[in-house]
N, C-alpha and C positions, 0 to 999 in steps of 0.2 A: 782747590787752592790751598795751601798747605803754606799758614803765617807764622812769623815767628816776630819775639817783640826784639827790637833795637831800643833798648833804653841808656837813656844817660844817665852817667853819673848816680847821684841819690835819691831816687824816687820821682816821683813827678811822669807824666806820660812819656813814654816814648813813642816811637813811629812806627806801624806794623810794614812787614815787606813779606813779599811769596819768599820761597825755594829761590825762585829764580833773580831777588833780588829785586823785582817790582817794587815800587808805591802800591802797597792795597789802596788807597783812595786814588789812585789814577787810575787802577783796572775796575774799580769802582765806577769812573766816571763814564769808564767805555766810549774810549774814543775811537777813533778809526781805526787805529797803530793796535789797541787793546781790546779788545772787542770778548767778551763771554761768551761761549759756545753755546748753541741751543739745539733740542732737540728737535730736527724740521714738524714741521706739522703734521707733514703726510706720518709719519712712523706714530707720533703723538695719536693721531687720529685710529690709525691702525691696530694699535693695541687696544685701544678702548673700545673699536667695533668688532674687535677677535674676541677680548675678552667677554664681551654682551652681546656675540653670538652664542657664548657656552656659558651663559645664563649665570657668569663667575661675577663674583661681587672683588673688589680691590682686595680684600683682605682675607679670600678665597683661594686668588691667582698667586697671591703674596705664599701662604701655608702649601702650596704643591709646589712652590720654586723655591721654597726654603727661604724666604727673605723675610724682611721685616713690610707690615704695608704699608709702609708712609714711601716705600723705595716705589712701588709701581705706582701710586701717586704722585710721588717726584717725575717719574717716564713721563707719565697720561697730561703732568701739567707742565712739559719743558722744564723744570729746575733741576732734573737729574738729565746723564747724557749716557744708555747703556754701551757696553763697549760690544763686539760683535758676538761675543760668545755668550753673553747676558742675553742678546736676542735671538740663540740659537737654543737657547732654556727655553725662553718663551715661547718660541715657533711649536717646540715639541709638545708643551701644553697645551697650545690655544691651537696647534693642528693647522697651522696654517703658513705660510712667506711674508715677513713682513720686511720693509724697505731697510738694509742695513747703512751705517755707519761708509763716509765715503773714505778711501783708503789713501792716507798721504805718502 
């Protein structure tokens, strides 16, 4: 989500909005219409017993895929969402198929 502020006039708060012109507090609120993307389970779950097959700790798996480790943490806990070639890193390290991203 990429915010940008809309302030009035001379100081005082103004109202944050995405890119795309959203309410950040109504994609906040996640409603039906707005809803936050997550990373399914199954794939969540799948990294974390790839990676503790190869006896890799988060910030192990992080230093062989160049990232930082709070990002394979963000994967393992839902708050990040990898895009398909992010899990085509990881497959190659952890040696294994994991369930990718569904294609719109």
């Amino acid at each position: 989500c990429v915010c940008v502020c809309v302030c009035g006039g001379g100081g005082g708060g103004g109202s944050y909005q995405t890119a795309t012109g959203m309410n950040a507090a109504a994609l906040d609120a996640e409603t039906d219409e707005l809803k936050h993307q997550r990373v399914s389970k199954e794939l969540r779950n799948a990294i974390q017993q790839a990676r503790s097959a190869k006896s890799l700790t988060q910030k192990q798996l992080a230093q062989q895929l160049n990232m930082q480790p709070n990002v394979i943490n963000d994967y393992e806990s839902g708050k990040a969402i990898p895009n398909n070639a992010v899990i085509a890193k990881i497959e190659r390290v952890l040696g294994c198929k994991l369930p990718r991203a569904a294609k719109k």
